[in-house]
C-alpha beads as a LAMMPS data file, in Angstrom:
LAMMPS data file: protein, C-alpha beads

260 atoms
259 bonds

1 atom types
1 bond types

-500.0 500.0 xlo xhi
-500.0 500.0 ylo yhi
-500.0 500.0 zlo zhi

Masses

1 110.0

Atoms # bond

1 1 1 147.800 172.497 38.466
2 1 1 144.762 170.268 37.442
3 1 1 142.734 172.418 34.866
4 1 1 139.352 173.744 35.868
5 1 1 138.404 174.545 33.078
6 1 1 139.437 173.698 29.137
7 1 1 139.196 175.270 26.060
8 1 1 138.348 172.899 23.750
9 1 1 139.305 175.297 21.041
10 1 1 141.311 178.333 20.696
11 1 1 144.210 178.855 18.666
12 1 1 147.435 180.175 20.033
13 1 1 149.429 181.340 16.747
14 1 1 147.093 183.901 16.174
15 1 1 147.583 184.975 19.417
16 1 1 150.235 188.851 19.763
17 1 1 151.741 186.338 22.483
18 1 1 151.271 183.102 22.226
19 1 1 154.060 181.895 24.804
20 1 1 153.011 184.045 27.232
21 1 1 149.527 183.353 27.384
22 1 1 150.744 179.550 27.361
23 1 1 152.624 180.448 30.397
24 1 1 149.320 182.420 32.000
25 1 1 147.142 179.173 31.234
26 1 1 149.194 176.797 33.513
27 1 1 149.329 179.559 35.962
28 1 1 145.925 179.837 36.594
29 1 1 145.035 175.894 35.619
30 1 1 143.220 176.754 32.535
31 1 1 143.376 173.408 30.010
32 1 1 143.308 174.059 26.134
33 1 1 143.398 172.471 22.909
34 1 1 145.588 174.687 20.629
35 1 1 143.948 174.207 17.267
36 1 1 146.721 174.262 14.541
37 1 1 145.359 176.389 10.874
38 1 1 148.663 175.494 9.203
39 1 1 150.514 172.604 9.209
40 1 1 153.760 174.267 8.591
41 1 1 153.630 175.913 12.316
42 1 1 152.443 172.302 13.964
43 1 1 156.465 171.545 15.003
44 1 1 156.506 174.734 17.346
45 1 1 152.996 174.604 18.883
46 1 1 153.904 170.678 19.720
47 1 1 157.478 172.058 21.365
48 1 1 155.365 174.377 23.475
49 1 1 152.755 172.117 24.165
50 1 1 155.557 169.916 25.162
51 1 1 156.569 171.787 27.980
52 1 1 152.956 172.115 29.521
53 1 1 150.842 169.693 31.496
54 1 1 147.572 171.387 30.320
55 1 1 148.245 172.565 26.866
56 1 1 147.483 169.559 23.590
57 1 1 148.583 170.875 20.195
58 1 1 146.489 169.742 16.901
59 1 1 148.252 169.840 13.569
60 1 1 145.414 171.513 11.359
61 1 1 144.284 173.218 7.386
62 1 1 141.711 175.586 7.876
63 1 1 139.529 175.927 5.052
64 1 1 139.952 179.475 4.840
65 1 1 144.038 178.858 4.451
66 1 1 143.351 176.500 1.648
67 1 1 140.633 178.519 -0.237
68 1 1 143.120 181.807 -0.558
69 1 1 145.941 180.474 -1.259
70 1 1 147.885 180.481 1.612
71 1 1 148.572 176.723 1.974
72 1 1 148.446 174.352 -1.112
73 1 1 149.342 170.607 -1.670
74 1 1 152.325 170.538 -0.117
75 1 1 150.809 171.427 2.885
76 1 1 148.203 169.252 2.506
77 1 1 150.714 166.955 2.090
78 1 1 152.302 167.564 5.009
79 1 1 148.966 167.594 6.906
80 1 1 148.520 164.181 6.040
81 1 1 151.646 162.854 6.973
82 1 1 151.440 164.781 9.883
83 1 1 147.662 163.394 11.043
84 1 1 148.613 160.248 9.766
85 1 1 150.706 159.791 13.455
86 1 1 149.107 162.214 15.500
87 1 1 146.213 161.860 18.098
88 1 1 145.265 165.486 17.960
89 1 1 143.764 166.661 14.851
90 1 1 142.172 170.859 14.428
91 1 1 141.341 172.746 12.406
92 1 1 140.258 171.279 9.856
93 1 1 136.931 170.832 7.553
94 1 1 134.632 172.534 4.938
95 1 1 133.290 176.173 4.566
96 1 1 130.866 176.293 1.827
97 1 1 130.092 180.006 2.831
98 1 1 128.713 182.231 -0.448
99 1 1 132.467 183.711 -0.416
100 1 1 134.004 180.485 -1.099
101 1 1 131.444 179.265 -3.951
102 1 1 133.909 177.403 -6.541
103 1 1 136.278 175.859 -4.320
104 1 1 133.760 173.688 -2.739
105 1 1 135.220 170.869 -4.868
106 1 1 138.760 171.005 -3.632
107 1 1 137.868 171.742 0.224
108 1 1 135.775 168.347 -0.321
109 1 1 138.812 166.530 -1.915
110 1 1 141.597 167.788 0.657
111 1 1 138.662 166.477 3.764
112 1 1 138.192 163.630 1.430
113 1 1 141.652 162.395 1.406
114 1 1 142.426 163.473 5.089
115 1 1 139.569 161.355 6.428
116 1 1 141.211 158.518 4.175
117 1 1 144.186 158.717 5.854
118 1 1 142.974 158.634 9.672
119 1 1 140.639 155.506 8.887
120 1 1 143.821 153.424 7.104
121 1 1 146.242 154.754 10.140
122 1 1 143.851 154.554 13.109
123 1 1 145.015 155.597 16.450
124 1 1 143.276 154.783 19.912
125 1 1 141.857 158.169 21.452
126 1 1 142.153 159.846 18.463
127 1 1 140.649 163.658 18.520
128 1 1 139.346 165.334 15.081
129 1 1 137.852 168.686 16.542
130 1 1 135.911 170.227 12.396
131 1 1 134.669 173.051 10.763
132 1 1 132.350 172.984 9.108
133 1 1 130.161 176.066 7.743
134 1 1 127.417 175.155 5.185
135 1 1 128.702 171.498 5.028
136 1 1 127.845 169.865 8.094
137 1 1 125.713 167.006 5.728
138 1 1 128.970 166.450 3.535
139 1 1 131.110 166.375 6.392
140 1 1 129.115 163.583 8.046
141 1 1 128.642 161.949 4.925
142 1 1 132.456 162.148 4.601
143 1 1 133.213 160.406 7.759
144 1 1 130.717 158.249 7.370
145 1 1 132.191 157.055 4.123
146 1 1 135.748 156.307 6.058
147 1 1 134.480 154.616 8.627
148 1 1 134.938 157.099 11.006
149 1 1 131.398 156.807 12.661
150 1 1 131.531 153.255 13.301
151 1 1 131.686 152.815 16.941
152 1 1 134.916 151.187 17.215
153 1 1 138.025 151.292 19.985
154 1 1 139.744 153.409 17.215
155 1 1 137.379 155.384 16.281
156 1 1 138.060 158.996 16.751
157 1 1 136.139 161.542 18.819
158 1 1 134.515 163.644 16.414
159 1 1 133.893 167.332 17.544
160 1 1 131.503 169.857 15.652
161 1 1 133.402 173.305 16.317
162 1 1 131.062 176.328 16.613
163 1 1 127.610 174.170 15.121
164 1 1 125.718 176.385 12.534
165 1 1 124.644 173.568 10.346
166 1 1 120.688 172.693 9.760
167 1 1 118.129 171.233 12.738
168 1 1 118.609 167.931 10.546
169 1 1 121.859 168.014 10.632
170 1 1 122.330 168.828 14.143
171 1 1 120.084 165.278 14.836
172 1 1 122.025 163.616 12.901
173 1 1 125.612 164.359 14.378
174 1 1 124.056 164.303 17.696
175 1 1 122.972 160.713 16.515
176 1 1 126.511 159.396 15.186
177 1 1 128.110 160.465 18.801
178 1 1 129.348 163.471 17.831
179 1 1 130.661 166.184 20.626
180 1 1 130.350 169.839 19.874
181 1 1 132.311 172.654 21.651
182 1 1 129.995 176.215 21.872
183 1 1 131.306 179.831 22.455
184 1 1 130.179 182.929 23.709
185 1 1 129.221 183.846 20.267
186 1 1 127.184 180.857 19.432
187 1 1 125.573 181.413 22.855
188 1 1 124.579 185.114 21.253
189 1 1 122.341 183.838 18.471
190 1 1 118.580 182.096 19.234
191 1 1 119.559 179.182 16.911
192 1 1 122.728 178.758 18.833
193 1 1 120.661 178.627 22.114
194 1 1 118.273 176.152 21.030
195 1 1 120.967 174.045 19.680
196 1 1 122.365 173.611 22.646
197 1 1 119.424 172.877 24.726
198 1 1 119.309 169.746 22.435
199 1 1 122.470 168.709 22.880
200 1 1 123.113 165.907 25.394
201 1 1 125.290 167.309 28.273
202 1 1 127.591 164.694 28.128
203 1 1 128.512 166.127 24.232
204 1 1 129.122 169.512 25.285
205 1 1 132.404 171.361 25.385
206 1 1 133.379 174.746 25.806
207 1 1 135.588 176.776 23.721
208 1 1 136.457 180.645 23.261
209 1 1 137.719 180.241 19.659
210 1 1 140.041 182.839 20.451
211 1 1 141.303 185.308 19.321
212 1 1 138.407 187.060 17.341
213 1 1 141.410 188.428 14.799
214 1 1 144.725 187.373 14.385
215 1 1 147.636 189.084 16.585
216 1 1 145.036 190.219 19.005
217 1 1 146.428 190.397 22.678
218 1 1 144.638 187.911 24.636
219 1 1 145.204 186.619 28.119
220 1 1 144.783 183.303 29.866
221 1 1 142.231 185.149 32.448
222 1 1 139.781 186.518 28.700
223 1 1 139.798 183.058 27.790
224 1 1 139.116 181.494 31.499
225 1 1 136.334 184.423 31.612
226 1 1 134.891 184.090 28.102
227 1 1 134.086 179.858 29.192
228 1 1 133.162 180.873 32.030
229 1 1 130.457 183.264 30.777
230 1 1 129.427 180.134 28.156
231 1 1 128.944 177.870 30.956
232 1 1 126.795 180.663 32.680
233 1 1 124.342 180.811 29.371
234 1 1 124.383 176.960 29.506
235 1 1 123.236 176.610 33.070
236 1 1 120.221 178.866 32.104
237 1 1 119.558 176.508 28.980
238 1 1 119.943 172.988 30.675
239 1 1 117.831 174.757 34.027
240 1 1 120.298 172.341 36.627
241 1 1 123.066 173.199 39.305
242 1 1 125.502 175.414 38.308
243 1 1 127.746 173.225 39.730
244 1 1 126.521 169.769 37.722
245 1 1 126.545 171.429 34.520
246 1 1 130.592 172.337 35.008
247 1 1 131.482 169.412 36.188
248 1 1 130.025 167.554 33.193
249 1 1 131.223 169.487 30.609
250 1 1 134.994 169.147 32.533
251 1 1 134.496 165.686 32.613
252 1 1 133.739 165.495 29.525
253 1 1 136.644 167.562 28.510
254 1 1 139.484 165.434 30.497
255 1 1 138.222 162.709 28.920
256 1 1 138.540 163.850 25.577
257 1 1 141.478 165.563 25.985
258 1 1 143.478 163.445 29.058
259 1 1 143.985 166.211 31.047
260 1 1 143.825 165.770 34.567

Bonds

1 1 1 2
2 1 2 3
3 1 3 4
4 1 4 5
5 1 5 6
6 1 6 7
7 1 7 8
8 1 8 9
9 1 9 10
10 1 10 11
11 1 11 12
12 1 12 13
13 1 13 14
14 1 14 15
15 1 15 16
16 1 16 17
17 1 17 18
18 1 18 19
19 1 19 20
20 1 20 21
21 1 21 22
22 1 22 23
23 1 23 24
24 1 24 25
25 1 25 26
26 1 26 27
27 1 27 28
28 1 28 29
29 1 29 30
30 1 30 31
31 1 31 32
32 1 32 33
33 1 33 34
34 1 34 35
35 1 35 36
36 1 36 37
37 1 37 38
38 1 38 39
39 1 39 40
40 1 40 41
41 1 41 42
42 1 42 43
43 1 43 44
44 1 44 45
45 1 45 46
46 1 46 47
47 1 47 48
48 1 48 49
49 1 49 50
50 1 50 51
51 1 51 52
52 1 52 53
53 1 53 54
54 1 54 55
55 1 55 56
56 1 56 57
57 1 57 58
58 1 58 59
59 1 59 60
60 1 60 61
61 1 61 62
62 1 62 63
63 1 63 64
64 1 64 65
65 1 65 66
66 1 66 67
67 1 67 68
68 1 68 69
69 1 69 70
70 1 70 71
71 1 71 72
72 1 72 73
73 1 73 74
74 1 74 75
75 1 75 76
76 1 76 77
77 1 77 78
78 1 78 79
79 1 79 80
80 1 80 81
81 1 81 82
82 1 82 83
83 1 83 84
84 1 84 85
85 1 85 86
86 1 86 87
87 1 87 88
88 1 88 89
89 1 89 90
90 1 90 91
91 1 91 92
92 1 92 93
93 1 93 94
94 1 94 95
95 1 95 96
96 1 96 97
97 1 97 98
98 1 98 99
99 1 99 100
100 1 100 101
101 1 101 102
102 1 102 103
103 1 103 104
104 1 104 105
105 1 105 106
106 1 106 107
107 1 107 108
108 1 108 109
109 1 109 110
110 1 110 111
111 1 111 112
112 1 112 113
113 1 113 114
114 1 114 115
115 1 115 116
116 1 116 117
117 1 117 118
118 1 118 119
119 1 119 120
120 1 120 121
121 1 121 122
122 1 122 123
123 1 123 124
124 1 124 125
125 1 125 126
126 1 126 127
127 1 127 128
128 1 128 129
129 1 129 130
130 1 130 131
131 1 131 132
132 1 132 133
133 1 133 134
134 1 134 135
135 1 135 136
136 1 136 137
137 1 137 138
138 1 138 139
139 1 139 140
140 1 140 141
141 1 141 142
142 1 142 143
143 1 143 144
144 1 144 145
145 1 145 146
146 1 146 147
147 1 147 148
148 1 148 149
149 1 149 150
150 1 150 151
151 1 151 152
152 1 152 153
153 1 153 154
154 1 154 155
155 1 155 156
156 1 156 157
157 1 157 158
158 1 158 159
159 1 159 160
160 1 160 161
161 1 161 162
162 1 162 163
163 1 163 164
164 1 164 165
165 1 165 166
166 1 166 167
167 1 167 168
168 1 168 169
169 1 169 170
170 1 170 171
171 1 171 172
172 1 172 173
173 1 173 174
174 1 174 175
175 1 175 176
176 1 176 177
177 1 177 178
178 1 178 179
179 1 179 180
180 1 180 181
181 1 181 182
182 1 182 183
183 1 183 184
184 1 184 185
185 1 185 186
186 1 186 187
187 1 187 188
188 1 188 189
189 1 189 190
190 1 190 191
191 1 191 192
192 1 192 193
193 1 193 194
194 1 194 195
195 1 195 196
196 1 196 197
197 1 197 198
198 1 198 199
199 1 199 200
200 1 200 201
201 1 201 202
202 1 202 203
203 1 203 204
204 1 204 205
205 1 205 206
206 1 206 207
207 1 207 208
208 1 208 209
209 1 209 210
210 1 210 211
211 1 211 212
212 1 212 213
213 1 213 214
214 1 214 215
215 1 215 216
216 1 216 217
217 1 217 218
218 1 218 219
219 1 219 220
220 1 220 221
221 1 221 222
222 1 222 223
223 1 223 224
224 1 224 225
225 1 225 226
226 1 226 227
227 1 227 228
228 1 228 229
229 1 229 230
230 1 230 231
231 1 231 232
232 1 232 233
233 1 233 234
234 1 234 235
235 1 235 236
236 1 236 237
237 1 237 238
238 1 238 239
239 1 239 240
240 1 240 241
241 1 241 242
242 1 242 243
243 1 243 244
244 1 244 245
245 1 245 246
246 1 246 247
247 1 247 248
248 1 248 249
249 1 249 250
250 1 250 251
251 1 251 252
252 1 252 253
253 1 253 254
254 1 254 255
255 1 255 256
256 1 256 257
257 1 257 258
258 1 258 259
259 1 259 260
């Protein structure tokens, strides 16, 4: 079934069931982009993903995996091998929150030499969907520095997951090309709200970021609902059709993505 709608970011290991929500998705024609947090569990999602028309695994550090201890360099090793062949590339990034002060060194090194490794092994259609929390500057400056904002055929498409960086900031991904993928959540706050009513709407995506805790049961239909709701807010933002509005931001998603 052609997907009517995509999440551009959820994350299906931290699902209670991740195979049978899989299972609900193409059911109900519900496209997502399973973002990977550890690249040790990147061969199974891609075996799943395998066997769906609508599902697109991303091998994926998150910060937060790195920062406690629950990946080190061997799996940022393997991340980099990994990315180094893949199209599909989440979650990954920086998270310079107050919690994490004193690692912000070694999240900048592992993005550092990640980023290296995508600009000398460049791949047409490439995806790198980040996170970045306090660090949206040194992110940019990051790809910038690898070449990865140079419009190029091989230049990746560069999505800002859940934006909370700085007005500045915001103008200055929004200037590089940069997509960005907005929840419910970010859809809750007034910055979120007026971030995206500056945001092109041929950058936007929509994602649930799902699930709010790990081994939370989640269906296909709370994710379908939860975009759904987004695309509501955004409709009130943008002040067009209904209608338009989804259409763009699907468009913009299948061509992302390459689901159709």
């Amino acid at each position: 079934m052609e997907p009517r709608l995509i999440d551009a970011h959820c994350h299906l290991d931290l699902m209670a069931y991740p195979n049978t929500v899989a299972d609900e998705t193409a059911a109900i024609g519900l496209g997502v982009f399973d973002c990977g947090v550890d690249p040790r569990d990147f061969a199974a999602a891609k075996k799943r993903a395998s066997r769906y028309l609508n599902i697109i695994a991303g091998v994926g550090l998150h910060p937060w995996w790195l920062v406690d201890g629950r990946c080190g360099t061997a799996e940022v090793d393997l991340l980099c091998k990994l990315a180094s062949r893949e199209r599909f590339i989440s979650e990954v990034g920086l998270d310079f929150s107050p919690r994490f002060t004193g690692t912000e060194g070694m999240q900048t090194q592992v993005f550092e030499r990640l980023c290296q490794t995508l600009s000398q092994r460049p791949l047409p259609d490439r995806v790198l969907s980040i996170h970045a929390v306090r660090a949206a500057g040194i992110a940019l400056d990051t790809l910038k520095s690898h070449e990865l904002l140079t419009p190029s055929p091989n230049s990746p498409a560069i999505i800002f997951h859940w934006f909370s960086g700085t007005s500045d900031e915001l103008i200055r991904a929004r200037n590089a090309g940069c997509y960005f993928s907005v929840n419910e959540r970010m859809l809750a706050s007034k910055r979120g709200r007026e971030y995206v009513r500056q945001i092109p709407l041929d950058r936007l995506l929509l994602e649930t970021d799902a699930p709010a805790e790990a081994n939370t049961e989640t269906s296909a239909r709370q994710l379908a609902d939860s975009l759904t709701r987004a695309s509501k807010v955004i409709t009130q933002l943008k002040t067009r059709d209904a209608g338009s509005i989804e259409s763009i931001i699907l468009e913009n998603s299948r061509s992302i993505f390459g689901l159709c």
